[in-house]
PDB file of N, CA, C and O in Angstrom:
ATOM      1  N   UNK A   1      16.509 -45.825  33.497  1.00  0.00           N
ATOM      2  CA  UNK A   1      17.861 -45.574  33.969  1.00  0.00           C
ATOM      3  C   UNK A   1      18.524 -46.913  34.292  1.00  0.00           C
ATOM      4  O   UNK A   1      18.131 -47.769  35.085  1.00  0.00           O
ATOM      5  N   UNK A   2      19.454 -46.916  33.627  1.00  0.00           N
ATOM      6  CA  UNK A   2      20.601 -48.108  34.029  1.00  0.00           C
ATOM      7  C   UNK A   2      21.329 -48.216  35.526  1.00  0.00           C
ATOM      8  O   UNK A   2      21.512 -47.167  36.143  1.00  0.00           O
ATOM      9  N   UNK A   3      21.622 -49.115  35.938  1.00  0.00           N
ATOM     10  CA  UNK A   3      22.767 -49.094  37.210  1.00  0.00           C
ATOM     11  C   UNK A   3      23.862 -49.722  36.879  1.00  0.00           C
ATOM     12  O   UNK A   3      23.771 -50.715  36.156  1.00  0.00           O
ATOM     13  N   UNK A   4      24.883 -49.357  37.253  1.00  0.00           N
ATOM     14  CA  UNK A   4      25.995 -49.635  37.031  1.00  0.00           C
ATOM     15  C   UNK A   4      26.799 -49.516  38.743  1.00  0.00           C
ATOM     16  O   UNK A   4      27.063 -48.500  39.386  1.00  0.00           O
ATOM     17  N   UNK A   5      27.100 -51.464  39.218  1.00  0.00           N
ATOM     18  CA  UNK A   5      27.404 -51.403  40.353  1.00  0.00           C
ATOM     19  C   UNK A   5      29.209 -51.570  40.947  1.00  0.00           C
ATOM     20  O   UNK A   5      30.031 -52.423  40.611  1.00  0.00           O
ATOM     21  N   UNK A   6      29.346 -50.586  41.769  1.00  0.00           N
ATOM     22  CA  UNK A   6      31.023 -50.602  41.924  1.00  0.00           C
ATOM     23  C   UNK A   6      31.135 -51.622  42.700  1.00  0.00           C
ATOM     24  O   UNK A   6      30.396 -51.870  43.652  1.00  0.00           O
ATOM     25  N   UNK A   7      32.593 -52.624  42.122  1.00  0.00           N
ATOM     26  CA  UNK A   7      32.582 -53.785  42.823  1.00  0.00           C
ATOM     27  C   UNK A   7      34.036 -53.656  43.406  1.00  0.00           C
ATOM     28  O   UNK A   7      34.757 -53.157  42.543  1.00  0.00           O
ATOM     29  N   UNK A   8      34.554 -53.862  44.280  1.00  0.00           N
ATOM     30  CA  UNK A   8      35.583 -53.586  44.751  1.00  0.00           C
ATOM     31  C   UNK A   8      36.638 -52.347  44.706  1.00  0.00           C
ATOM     32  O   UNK A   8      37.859 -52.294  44.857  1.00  0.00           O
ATOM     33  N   UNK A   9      35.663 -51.399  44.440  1.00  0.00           N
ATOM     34  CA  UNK A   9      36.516 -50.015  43.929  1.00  0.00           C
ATOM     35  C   UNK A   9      35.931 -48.893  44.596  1.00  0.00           C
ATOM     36  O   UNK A   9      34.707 -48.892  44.725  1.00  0.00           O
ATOM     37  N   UNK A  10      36.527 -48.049  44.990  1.00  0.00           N
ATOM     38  CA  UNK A  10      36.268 -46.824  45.149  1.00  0.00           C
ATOM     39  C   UNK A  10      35.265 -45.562  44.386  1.00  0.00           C
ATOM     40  O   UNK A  10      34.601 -44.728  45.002  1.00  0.00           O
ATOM     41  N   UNK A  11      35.370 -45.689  42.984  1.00  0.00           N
ATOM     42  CA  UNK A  11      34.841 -44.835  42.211  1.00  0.00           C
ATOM     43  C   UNK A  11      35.715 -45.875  40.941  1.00  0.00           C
ATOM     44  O   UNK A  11      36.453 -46.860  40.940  1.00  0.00           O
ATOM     45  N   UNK A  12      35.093 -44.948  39.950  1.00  0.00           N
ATOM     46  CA  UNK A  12      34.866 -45.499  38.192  1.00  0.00           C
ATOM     47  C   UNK A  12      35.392 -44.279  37.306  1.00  0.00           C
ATOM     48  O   UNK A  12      34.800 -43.254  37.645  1.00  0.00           O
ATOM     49  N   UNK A  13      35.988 -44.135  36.643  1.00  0.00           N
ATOM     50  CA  UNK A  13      36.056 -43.142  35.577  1.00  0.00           C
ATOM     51  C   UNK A  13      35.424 -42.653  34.697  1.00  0.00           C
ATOM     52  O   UNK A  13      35.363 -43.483  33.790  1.00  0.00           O
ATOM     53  N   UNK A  14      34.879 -41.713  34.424  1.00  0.00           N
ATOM     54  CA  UNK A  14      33.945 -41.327  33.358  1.00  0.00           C
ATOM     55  C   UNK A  14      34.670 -41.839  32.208  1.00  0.00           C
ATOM     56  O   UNK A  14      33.813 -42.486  31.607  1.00  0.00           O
ATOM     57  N   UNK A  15      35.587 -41.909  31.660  1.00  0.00           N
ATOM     58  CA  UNK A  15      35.515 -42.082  29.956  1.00  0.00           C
ATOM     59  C   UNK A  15      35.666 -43.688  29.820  1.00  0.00           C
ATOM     60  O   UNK A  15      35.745 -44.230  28.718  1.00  0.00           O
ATOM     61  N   UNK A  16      35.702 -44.488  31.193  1.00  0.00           N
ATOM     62  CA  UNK A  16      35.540 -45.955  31.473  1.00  0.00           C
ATOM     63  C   UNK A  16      34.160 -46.428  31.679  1.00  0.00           C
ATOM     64  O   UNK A  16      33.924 -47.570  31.282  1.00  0.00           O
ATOM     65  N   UNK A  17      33.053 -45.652  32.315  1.00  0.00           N
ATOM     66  CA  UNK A  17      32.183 -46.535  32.462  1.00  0.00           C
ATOM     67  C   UNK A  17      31.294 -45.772  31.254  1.00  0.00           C
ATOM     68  O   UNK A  17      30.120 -45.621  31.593  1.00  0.00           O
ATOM     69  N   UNK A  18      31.511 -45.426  30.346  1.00  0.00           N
ATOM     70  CA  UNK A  18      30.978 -44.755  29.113  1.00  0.00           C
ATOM     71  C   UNK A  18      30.864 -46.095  27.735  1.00  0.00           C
ATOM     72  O   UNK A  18      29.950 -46.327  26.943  1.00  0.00           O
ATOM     73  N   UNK A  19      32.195 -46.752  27.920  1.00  0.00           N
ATOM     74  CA  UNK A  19      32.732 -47.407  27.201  1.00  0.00           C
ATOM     75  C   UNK A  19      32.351 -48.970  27.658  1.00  0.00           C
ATOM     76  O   UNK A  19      31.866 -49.730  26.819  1.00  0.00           O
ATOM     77  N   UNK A  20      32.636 -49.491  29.269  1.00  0.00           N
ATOM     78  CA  UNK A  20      31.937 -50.225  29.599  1.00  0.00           C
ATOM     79  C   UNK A  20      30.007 -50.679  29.753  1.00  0.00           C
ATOM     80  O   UNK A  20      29.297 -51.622  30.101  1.00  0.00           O
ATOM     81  N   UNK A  21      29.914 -49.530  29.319  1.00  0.00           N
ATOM     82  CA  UNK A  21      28.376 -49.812  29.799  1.00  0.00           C
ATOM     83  C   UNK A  21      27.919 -49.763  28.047  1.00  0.00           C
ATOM     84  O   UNK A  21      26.721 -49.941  27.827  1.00  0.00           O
ATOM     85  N   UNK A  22      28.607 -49.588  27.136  1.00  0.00           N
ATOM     86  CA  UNK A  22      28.427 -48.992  25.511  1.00  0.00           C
ATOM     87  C   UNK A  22      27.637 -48.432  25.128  1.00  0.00           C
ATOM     88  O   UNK A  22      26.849 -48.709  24.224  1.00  0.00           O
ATOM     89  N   UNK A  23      27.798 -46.746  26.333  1.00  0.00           N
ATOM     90  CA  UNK A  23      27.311 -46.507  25.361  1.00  0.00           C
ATOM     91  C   UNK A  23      27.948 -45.621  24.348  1.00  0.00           C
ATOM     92  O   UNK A  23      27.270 -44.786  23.750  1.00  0.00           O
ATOM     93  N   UNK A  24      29.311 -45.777  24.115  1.00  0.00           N
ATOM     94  CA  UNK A  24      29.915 -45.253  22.964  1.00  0.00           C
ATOM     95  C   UNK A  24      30.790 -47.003  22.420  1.00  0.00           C
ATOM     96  O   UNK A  24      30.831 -48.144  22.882  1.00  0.00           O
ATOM     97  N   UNK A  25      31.291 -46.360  21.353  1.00  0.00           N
ATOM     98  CA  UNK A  25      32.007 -47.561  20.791  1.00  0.00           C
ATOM     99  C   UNK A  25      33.736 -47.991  20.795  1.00  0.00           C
ATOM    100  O   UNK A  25      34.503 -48.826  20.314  1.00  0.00           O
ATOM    101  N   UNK A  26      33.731 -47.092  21.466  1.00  0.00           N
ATOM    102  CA  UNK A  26      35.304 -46.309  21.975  1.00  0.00           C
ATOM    103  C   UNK A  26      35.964 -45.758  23.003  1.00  0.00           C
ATOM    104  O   UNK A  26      35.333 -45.042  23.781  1.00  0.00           O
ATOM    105  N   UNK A  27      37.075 -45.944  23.157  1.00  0.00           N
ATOM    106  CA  UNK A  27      37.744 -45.213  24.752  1.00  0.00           C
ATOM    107  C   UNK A  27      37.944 -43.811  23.994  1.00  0.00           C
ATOM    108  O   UNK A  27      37.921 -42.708  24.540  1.00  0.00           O
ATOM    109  N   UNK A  28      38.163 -44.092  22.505  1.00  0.00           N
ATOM    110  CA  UNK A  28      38.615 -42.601  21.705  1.00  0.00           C
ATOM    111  C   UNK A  28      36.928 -41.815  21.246  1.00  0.00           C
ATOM    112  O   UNK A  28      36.907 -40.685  20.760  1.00  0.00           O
ATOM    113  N   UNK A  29      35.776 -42.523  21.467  1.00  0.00           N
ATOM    114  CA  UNK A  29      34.365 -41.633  21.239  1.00  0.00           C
ATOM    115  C   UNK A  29      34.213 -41.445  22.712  1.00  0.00           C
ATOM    116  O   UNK A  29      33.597 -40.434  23.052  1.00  0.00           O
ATOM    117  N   UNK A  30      34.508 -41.965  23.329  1.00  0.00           N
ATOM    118  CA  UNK A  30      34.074 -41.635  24.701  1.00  0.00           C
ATOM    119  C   UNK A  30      35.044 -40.121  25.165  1.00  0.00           C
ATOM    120  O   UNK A  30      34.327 -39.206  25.570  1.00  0.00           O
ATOM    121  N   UNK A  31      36.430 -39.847  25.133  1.00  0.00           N
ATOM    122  CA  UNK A  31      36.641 -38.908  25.140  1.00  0.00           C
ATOM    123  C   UNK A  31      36.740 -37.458  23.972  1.00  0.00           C
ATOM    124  O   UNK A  31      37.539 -36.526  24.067  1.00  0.00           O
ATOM    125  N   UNK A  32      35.902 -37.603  23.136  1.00  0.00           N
ATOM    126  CA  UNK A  32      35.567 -36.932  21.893  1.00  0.00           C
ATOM    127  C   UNK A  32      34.049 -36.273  22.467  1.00  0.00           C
ATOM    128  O   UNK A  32      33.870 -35.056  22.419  1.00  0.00           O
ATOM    129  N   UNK A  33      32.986 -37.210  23.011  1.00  0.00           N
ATOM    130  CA  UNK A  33      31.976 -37.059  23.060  1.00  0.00           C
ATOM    131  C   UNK A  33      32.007 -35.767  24.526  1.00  0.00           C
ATOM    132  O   UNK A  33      31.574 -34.617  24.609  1.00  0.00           O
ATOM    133  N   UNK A  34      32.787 -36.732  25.567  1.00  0.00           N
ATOM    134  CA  UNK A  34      33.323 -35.610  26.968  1.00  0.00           C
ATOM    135  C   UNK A  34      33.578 -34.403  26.459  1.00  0.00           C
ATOM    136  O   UNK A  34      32.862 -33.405  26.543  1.00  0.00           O
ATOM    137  N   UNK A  35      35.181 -34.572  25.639  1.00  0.00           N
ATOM    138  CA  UNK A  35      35.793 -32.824  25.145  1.00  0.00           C
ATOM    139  C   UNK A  35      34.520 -31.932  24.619  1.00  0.00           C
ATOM    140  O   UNK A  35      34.264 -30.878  25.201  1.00  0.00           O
ATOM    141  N   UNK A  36      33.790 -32.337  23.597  1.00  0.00           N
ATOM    142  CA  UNK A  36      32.638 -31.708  23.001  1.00  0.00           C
ATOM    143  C   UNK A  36      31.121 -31.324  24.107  1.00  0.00           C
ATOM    144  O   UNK A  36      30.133 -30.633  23.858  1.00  0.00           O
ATOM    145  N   UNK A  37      31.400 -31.906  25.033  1.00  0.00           N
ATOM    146  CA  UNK A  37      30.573 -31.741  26.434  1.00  0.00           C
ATOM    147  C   UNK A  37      29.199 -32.321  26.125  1.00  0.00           C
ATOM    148  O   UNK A  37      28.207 -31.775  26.607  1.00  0.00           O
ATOM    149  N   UNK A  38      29.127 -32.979  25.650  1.00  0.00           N
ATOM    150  CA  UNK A  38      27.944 -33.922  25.606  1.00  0.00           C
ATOM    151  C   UNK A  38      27.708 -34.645  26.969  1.00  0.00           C
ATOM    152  O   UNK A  38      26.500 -34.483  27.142  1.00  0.00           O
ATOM    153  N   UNK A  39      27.995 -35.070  27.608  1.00  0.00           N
ATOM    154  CA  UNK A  39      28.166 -35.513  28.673  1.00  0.00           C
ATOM    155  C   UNK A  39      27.653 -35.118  29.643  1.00  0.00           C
ATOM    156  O   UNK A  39      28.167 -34.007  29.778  1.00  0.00           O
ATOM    157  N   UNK A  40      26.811 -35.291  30.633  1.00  0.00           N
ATOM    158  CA  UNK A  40      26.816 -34.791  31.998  1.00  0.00           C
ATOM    159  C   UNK A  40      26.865 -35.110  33.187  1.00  0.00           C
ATOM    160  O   UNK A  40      26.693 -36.300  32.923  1.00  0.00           O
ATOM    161  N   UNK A  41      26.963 -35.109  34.491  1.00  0.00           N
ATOM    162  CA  UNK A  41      27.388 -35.581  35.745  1.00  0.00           C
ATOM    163  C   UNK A  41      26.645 -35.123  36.564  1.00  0.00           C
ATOM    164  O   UNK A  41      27.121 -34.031  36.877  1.00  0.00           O
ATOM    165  N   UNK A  42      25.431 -35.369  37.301  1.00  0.00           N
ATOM    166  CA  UNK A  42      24.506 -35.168  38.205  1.00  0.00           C
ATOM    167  C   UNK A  42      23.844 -33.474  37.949  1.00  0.00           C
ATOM    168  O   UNK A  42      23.721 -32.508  38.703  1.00  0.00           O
ATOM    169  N   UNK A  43      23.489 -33.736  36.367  1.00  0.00           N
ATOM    170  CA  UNK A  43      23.094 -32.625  35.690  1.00  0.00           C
ATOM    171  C   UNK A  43      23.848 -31.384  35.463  1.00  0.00           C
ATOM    172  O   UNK A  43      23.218 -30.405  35.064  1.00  0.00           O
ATOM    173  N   UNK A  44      25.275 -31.286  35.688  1.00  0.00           N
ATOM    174  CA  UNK A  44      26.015 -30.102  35.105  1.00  0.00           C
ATOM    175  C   UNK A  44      27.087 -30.723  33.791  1.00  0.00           C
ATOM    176  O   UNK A  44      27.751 -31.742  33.980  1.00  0.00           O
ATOM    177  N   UNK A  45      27.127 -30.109  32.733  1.00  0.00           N
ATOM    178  CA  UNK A  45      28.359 -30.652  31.964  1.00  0.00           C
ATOM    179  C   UNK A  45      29.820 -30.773  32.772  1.00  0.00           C
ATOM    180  O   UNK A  45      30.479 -30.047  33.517  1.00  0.00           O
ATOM    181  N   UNK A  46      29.920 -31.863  32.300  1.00  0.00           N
ATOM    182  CA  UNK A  46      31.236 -32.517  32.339  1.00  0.00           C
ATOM    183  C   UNK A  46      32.468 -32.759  31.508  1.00  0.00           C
ATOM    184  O   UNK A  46      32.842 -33.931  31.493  1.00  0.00           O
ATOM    185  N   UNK A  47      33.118 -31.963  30.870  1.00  0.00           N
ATOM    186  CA  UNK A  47      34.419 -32.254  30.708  1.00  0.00           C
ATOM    187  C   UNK A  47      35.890 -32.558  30.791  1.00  0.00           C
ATOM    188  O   UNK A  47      36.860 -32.495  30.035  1.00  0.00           O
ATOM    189  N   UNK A  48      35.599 -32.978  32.253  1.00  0.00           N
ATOM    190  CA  UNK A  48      36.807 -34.224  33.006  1.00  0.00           C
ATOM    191  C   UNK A  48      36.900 -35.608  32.492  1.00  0.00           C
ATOM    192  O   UNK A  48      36.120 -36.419  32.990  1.00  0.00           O
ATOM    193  N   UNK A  49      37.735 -36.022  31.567  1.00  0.00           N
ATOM    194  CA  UNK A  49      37.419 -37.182  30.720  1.00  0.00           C
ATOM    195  C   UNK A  49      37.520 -38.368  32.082  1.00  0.00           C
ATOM    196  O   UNK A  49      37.059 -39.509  32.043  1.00  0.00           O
ATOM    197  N   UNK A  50      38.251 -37.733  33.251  1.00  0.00           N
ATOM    198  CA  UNK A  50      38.825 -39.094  33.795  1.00  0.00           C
ATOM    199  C   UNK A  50      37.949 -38.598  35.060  1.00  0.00           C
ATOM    200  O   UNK A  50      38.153 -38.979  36.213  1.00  0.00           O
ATOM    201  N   UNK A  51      37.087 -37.821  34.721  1.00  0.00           N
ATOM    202  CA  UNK A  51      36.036 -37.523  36.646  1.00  0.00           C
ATOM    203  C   UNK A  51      36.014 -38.381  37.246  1.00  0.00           C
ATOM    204  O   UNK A  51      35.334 -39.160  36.578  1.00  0.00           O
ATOM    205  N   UNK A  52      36.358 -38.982  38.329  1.00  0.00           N
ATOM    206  CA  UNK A  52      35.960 -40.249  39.447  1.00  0.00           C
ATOM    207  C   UNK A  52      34.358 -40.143  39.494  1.00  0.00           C
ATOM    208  O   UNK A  52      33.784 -39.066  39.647  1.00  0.00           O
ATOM    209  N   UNK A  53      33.857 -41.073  39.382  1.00  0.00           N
ATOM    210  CA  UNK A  53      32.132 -41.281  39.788  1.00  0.00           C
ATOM    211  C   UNK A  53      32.177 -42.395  40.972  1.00  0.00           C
ATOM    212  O   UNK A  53      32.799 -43.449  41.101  1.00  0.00           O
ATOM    213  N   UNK A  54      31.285 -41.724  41.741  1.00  0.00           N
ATOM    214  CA  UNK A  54      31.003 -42.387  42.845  1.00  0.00           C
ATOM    215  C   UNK A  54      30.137 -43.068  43.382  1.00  0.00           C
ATOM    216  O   UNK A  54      29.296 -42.902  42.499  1.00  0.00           O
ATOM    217  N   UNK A  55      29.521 -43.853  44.269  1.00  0.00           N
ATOM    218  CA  UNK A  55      27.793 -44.248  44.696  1.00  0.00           C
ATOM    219  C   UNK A  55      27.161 -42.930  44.618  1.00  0.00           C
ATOM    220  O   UNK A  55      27.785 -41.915  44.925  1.00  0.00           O
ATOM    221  N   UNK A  56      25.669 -42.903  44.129  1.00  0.00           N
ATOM    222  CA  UNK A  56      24.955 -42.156  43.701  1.00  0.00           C
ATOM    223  C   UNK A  56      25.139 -41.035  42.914  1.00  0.00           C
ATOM    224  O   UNK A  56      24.492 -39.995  43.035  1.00  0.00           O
ATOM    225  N   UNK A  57      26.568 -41.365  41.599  1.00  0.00           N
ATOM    226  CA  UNK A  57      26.960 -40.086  40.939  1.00  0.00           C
ATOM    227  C   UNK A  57      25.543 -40.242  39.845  1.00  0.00           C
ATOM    228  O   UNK A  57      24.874 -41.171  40.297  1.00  0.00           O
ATOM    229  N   UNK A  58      25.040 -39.811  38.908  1.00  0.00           N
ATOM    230  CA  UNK A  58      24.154 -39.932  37.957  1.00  0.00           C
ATOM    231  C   UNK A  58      24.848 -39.290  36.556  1.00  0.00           C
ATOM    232  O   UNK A  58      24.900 -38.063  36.467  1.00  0.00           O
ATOM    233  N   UNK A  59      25.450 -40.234  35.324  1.00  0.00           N
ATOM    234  CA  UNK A  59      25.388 -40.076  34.070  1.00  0.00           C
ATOM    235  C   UNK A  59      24.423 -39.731  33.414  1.00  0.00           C
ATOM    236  O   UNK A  59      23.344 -40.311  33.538  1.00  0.00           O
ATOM    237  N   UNK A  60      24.617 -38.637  32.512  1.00  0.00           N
ATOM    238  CA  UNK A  60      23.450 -38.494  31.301  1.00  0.00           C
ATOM    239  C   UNK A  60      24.304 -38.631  30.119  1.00  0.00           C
ATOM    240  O   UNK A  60      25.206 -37.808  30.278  1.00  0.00           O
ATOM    241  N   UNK A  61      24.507 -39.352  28.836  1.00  0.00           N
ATOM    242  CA  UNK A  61      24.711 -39.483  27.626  1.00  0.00           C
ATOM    243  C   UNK A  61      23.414 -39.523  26.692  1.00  0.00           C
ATOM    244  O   UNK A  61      22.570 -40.405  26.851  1.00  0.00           O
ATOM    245  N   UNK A  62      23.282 -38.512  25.688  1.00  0.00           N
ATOM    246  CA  UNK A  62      22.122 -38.719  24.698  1.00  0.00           C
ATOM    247  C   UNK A  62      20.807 -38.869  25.425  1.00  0.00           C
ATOM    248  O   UNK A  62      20.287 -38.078  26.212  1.00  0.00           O
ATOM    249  N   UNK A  63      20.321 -40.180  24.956  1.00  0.00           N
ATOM    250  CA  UNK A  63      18.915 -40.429  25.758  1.00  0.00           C
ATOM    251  C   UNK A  63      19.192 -41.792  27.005  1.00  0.00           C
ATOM    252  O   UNK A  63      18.293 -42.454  27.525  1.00  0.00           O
ATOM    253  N   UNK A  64      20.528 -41.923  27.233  1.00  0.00           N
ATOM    254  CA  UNK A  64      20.716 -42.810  28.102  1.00  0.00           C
ATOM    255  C   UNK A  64      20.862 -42.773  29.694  1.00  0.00           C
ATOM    256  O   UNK A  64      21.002 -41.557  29.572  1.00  0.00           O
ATOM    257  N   UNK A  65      20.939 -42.932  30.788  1.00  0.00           N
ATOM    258  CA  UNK A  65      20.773 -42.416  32.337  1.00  0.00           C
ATOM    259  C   UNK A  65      21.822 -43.824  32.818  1.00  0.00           C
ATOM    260  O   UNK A  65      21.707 -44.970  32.384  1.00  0.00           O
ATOM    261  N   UNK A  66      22.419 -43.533  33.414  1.00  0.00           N
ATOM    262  CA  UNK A  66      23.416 -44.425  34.691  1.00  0.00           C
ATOM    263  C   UNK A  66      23.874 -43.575  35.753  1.00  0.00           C
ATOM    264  O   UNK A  66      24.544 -42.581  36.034  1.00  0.00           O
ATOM    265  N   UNK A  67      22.709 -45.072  36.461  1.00  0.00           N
ATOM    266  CA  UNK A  67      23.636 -44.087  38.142  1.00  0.00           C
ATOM    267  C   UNK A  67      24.486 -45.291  38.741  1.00  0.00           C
ATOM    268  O   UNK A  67      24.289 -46.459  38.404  1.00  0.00           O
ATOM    269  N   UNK A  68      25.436 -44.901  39.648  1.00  0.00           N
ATOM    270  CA  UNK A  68      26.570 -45.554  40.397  1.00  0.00           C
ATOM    271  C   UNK A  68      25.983 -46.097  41.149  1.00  0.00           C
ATOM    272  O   UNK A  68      25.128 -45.372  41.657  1.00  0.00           O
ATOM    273  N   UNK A  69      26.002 -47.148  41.539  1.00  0.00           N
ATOM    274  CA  UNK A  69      25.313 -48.065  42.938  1.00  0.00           C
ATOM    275  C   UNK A  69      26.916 -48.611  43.401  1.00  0.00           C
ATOM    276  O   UNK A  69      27.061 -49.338  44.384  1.00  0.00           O
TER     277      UNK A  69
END
């Protein structure tokens, strides 16, 4: 599992830290991959392209894991 740490912010956007962390190749695969619900958010699907993630939210994409620190 990856970490991905919030630095002066409140929370992160799902179809932003998708794209920042790569693991899509796109702001436009990143919300393609969400709409189609691939995605998940502390194990329930997620199709809020713009969900706020927070300290200790947990991403699942494919075979990849990021949690919010």
């Amino acid at each position: 599992m990856e970490a991905f740490k919030l630095e002066g912010h409140d929370f992160i956007e799902l179809n932003k830290l998708l794209k920042i962390m790569q693991l899509v190749g796109s702001g436009g695969e990143a919300k393609q991959f969400i709409d189609e619900g691939l995605v998940q958010v502390n194990g329930e699907v997620e199709t809020q392209r713009r969900k706020k993630l927070r300290k200790g939210d947990k991403v699942k994409f494919e075979e990849q894991e990021v949690e919010i620190k």
